[in-house]
N, C-alpha and C positions, 0 to 999 in steps of 0.2 A: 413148102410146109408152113403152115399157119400157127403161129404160137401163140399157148393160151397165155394171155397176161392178166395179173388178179392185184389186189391190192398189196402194200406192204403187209408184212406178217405179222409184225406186232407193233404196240406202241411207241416201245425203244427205236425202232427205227423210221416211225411217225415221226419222232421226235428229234433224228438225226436229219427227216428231208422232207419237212414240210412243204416246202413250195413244188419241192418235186414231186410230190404226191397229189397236190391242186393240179399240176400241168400235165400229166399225164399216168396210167397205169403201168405200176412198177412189174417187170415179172417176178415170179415166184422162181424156187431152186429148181429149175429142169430137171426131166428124167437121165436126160446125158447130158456129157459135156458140148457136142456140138448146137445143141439148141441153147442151152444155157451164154452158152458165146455168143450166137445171133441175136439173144435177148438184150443181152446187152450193149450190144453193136447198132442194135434197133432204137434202142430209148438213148443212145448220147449223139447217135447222129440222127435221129430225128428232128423234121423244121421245127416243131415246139423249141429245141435248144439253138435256135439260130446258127448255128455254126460256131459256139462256144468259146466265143471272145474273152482272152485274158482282160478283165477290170470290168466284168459286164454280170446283170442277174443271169444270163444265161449260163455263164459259167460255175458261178455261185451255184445254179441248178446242178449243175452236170456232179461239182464238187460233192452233195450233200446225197446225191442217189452214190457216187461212187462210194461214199462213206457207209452208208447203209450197207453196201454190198461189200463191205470189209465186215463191218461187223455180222454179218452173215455167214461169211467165212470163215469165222472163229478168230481173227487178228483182235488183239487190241488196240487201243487210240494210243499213236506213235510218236504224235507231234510236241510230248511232254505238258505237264501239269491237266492229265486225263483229255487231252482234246486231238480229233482226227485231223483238224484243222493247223494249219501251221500258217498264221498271217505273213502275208508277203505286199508289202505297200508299193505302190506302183507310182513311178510319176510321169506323168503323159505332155509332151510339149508340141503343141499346133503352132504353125506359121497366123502370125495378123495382118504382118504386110509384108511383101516382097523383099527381099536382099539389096543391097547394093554395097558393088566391088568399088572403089576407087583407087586408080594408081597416085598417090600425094606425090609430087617435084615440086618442092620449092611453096609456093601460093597454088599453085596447081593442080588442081585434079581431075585427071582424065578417068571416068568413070567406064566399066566395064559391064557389056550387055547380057543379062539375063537370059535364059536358052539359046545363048549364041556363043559367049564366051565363058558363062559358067553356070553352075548350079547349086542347089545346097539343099538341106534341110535345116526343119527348127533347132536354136540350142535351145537345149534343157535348164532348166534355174528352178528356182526355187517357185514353192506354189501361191501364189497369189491370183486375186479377184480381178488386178486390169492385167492388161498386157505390159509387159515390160522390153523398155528396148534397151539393146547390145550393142555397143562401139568398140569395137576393136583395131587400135591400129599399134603398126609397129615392121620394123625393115623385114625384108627378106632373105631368108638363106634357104639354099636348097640342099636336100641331106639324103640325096639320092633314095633310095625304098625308107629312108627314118627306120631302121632297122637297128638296134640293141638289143644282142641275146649274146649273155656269156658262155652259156653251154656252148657253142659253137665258136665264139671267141670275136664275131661280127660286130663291129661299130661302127656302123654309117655318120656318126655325129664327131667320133675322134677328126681333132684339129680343128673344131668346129665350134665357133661361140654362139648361140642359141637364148641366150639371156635375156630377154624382153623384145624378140623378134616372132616373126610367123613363118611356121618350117614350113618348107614347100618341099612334097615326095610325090614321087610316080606312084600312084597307085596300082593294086595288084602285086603280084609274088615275083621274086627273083626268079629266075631259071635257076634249075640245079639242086633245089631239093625238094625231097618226098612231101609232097603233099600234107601229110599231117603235119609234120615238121615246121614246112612253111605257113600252115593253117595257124599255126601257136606262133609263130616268130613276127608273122606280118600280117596275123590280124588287124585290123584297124583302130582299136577300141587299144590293143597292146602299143600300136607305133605310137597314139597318139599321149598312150600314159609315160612312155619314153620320150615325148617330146614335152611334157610338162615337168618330166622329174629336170631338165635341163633347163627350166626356166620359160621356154615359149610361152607367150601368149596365144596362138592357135596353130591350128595345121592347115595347108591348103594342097588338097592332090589333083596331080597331072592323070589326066585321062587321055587314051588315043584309038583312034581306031570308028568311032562312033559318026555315020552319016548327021550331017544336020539337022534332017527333020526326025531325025531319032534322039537326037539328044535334046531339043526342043521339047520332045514329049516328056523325056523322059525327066529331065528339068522340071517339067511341070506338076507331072504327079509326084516326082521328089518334093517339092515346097508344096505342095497339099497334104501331105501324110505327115501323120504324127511319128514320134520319135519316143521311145519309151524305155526306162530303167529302171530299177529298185532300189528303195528308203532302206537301210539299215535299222535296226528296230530304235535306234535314238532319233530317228528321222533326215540321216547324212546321204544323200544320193550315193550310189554305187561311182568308184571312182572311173571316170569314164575320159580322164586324160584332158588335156589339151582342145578347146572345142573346135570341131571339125566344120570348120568355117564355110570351104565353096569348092566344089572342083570344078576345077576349069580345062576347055579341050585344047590341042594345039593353038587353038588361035588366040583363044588368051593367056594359055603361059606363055606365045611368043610376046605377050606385050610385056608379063610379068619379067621374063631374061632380058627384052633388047636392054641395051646399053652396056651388058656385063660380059665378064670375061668365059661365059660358060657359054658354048652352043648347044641349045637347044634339038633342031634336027642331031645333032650328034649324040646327043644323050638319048633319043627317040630312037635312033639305030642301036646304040651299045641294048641298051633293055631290050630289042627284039632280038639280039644276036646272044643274049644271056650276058653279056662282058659286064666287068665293074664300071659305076657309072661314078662320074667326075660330080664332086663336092664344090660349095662355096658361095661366098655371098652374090646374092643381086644387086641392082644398081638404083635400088627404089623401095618406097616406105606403102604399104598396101593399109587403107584403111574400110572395115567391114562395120555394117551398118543393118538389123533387121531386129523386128519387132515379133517377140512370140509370147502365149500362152504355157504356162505349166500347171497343170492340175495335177490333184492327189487323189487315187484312183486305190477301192482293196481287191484285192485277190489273197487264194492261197495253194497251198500243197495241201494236199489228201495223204497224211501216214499213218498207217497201220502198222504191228508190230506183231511179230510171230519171236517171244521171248525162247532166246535158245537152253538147253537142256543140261549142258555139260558148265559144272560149275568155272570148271580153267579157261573159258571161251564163248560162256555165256555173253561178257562183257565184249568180243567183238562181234562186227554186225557186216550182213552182207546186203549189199542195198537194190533192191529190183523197182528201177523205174519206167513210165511211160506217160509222156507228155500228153494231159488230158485236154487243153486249147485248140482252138482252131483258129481260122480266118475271119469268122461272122461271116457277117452278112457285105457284100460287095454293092454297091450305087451301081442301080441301071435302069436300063425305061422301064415303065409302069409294065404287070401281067408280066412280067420275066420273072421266073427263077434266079436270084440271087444271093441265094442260103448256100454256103459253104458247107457243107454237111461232114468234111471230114472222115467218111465211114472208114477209110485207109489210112488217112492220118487225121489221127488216131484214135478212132473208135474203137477200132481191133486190136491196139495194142495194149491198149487197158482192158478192154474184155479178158485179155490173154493174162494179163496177169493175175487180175480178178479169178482165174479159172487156175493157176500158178496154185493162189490161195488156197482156194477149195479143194484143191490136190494134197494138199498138206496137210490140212485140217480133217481129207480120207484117210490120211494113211494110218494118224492115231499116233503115229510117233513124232517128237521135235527134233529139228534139227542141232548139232550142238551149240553153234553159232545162231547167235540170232540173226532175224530179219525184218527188213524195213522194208515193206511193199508202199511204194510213193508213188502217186499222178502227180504229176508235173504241172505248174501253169506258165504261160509266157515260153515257151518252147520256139515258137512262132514269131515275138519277136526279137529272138537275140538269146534263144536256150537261159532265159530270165529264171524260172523257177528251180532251176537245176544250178546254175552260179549261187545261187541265193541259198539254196539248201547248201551246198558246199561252203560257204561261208558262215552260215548259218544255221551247220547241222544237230539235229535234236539231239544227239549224241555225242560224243569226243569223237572231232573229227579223226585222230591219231588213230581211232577202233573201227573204225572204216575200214574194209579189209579189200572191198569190188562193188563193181557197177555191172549189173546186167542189163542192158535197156533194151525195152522193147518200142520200137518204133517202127510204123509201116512195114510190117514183114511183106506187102506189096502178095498174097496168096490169089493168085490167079489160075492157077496149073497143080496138077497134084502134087503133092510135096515129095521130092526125091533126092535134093540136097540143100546146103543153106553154103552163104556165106559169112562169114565170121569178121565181121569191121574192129580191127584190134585184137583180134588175135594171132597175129603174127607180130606183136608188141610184149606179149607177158607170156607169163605161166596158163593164163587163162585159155590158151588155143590149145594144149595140150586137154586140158579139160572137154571143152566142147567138143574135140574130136574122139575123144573116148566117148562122150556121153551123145555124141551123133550114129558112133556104130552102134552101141549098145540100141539105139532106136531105130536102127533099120534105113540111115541115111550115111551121105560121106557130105564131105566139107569142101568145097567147090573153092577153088582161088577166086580174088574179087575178078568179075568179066566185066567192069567198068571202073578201074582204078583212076580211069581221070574225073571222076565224079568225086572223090574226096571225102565218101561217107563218111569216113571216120568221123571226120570235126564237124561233120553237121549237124550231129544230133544232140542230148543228152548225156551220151556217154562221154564226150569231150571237155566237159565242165568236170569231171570225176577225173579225167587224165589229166587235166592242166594242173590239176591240184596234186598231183603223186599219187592217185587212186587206181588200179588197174581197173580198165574197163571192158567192156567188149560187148556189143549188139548186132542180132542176129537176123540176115534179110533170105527169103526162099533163092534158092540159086538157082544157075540158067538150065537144068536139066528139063528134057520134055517138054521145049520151048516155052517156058519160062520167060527168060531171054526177052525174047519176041516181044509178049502179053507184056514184060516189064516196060520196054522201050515205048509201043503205044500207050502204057500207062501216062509212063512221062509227059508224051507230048498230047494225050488228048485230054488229059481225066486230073493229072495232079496239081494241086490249087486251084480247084474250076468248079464249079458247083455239080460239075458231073460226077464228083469222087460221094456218090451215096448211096441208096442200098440197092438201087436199080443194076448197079453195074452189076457185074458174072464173079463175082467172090466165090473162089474154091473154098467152099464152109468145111468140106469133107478133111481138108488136111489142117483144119484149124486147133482139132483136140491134139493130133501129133505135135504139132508145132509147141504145142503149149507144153505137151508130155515132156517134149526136149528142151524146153526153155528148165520145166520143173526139178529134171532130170540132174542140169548144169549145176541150177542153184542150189540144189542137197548135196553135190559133189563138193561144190567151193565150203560150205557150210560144215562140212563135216570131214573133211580135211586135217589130217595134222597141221600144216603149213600153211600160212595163210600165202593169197598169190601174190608174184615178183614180177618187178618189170625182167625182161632179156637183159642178161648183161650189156653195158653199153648203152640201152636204147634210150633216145633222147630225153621223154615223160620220165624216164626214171635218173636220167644224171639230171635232169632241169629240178626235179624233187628235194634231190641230196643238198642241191645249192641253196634250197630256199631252208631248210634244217635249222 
């Protein structure tokens, strides 16, 4: 089907996306909602928007058509003080020259080799014109996963002096807990803020298992990529811990242990057998040495605002988001395709909300609770714009009531059931399963729970904080299934994910109907939703109170 596309409609929205209006023809409001969706799907994953890199005009583009297309749909600007816009400062750190490890004994140092015995990426600093370099040195302790979480009562540091030394931890998760669980407890970004609140000066993780010329590669494109976080609006970097200095494979943490009282191969068995792994200092002073760039990069969030109706609950808000970033554009030889195009993630997930909107705006009545319709940016590297609003939400955080995130609903196959990422965490799974029959579908258990959707997406920045969350992906009925797993391996993160591929358009308006369906439920609700008694996100909440 060929879609008519015409200019924007009026000046007011000329005026919200000028540049998007020089780069290409905006669609008009479709006759239905499934072309209205592929209109949209069309103009943010199209190559005009390069693959809509967080900190880039292309995203800035994608930002100010999604704006327009809020204001179309009757929302207002959400982001406080009249603007759609909610600035999010980015600080971006590139490698200038290479790392280097040194074991320091004595006058001594036996220095350690670069895709051999370890790896790293840029730290982050502050932003300046030259590059600046980093010296880091100080003893060793090793703090087994560097794991502190009260909720569960774990403390890999107890007994443990940490004070002006570099923690060295196996990277990767314990055996033995749930996935999201272990997603929030051994994050890396989490272990590494638990190893500064104890005084380290860096962190150094053990990696295993990785052939040589694999981690050679992989080493390598690690020290070429950038590293990227967000400014606070007084301009303080997002607390990002302890800096994550180098991981290194077996063979160089065997040089980091020899001398000390810890074996190594024995700690390497206990982590693959799940057993508690032995604590305590090394036998040597590690000193870290590399030169990087940090620049100050802007982006932002896209908020609209559907003011809810009812005077007692007008004032909380239920938050529908969908990470509007991609990947850009990828380096490759000349005449290749190398635009990220994103059309699955996430061009359809913002379409979808977008059409969320417009559902709302049909029906003539408000919900009582209000609502925050937000694109996301930085999704892609490290769920940035979704931390960020959470920290920095246009509203009181406390009136935050849920998160509904739409991310890659992966629609390949008619739509016949969905799965629910966190809802078997709150109240909110009872909802979605009411408002999934009411739509003519059931709610499929996750059929790939060691994928760990929960904590990958946007909805997880909303659970870390005490928010219930929950986002919704098509489930395996009618081989589903199938179409999702070749997604994975041939089409996701690859410039193949664009509008060429076979997108089941047809179950796109459903999908949306029951995304719409959820959030007038949570909305309009007596009660605002709860964690499950018991469940982690919600004792980890009560503690932070």
């Amino acid at each position: 089907m060929r879609l008519r596309l015409l200019p924007l409609l009026s000046a007011t929205l000329l005026a919200l996306a000028p540049a998007v209006a020089r780069m290409a023809p905006v669609p008009a409001p479709a006759p239905d909602q499934e072309a209205a969706i592929r209109a949209d799907v069309g103009f943010l994953a199209a190559d005009a928007l390069r693959g809509r890199e967080a900190g880039t005009p292309d995203f800035d583009a994608a930002a100010r058509y999604i704006a327009s297309r809020m204001a179309a749909a009757g929302l207002a600007p959400g982001a406080g003080d009249g603007r759609w816009l909610q600035p999010v400062a980015l600080a971006v750190a590139t490698a200038d020259r290479q790392p280097q490890l040194a074991l320091v004994r004595g006058r001594t140092a036996q220095p350690l080799v670069f895709g051999t015995d370890f790896g790293g990426a840029p730290i982050l600093g502050r932003a300046t014109a030259r590059p600046v370099t980093h010296t880091i040195q100080g003893r060793l302790v090793f703090a087994g996963y560097g794991i502190a979480d009260p909720v569960s009562g774990r403390d890999d540091y107890r007994g443990l002096n940490v004070r002006g030394a570099i923690v060295v931890m196996m990277r990767g998760r314990p055996a033995g807990l749930p996935l999201p669980v272990a997603a929030a407890v051994a994050d890396m970004a989490e272990r590494a803020r638990a190893a500064a609140a104890r005084g380290a000066r860096g962190v150094i993780y053990v990696t295993t298992g990785f052939p040589p010329a694999d981690f050679a590669r992989i080493a390598a494109a690690g020290w070429s990529s950038s590293r990227m976080t967000w400014l606070a609006p007084d301009g303080t970097a997002r607390d990002e811990g302890a800096p994550a200095l180098a991981t290194v494979t077996e063979t160089g943490a065997a040089r980091l242990f020899a001398g000390s009282s810890l074996s190594l191969p024995a700690i390497v068995a206990a982590a693959a057998e799940g057993q508690p792994l032995p604590t305590g200092p090394l036998a040597t002073t590690l000193r870290y040495t590399a030169a990087s760039r940090t620049r100050r990069v802007a982006s932002s969030n896209i908020v609209g605002l559907l003011r809810g109706s009812d005077p007692a609950l007008a004032g909380q808000y239920v938050v529908m988001t969908a990470h509007a970033d991609h990947l850009g554009v990828t380096p490759g030889p000349d005449g290749t395709d190398r635009i990220n195009n994103g059309a699955q993630d996430n061009a359809i997930g913002v379409a979808l909300m977008l059409d969320v909107a417009r559902r709302f705006q049909a029906a003539g009545t408000r919900p009582r609770r209000s609502i925050l319709f937000v694109a996301l940016t930085g999704e892609e590297k490290g769920l940035l714009g979704s931390s960020y609003l959470v920290a920095h939400p246009p509203v009181p955080r406390a009136a935050i009531v849920a998160d509904l995130n739409l991310d890659m609903p992966v629609l390949l196959s008619p739509l016949r059931d969905v799965v629910a990422h966190g809802g078997d965490r709150s109240s909110l799974g009872t909802i979605v399963a009411a408002a999934a029959q009411a739509n003519g579908l059931t709610v499929a258990p996750d059929w790939e729970p060691e994928q760990g959707r929960f904590a990958r997406s946007d909805q997880f920045s909303f659970a870390l904080a005490g928010i219930p969350a929950v986002s919704l992906k098509a489930g395996p009925a009618g081989g589903s299934d199938d179409r999702q797993r070749a997604f994975a391996r041939t089409t996701y993160h690859t410039p193949a994910d664009d509008l060429t591929q076979p997108i089941e358009w047809a179950s796109a308006p459903l999908f949306a109907r029951l995304n719409a369906d959820i959030l007038r439920r949570i909305a309009d609700a007596d009660d605002r939703p709860a964690w499950n008694p018991g469940d982690f996100f919600g004792e980890r909440a009560k503690r932070k109170r």
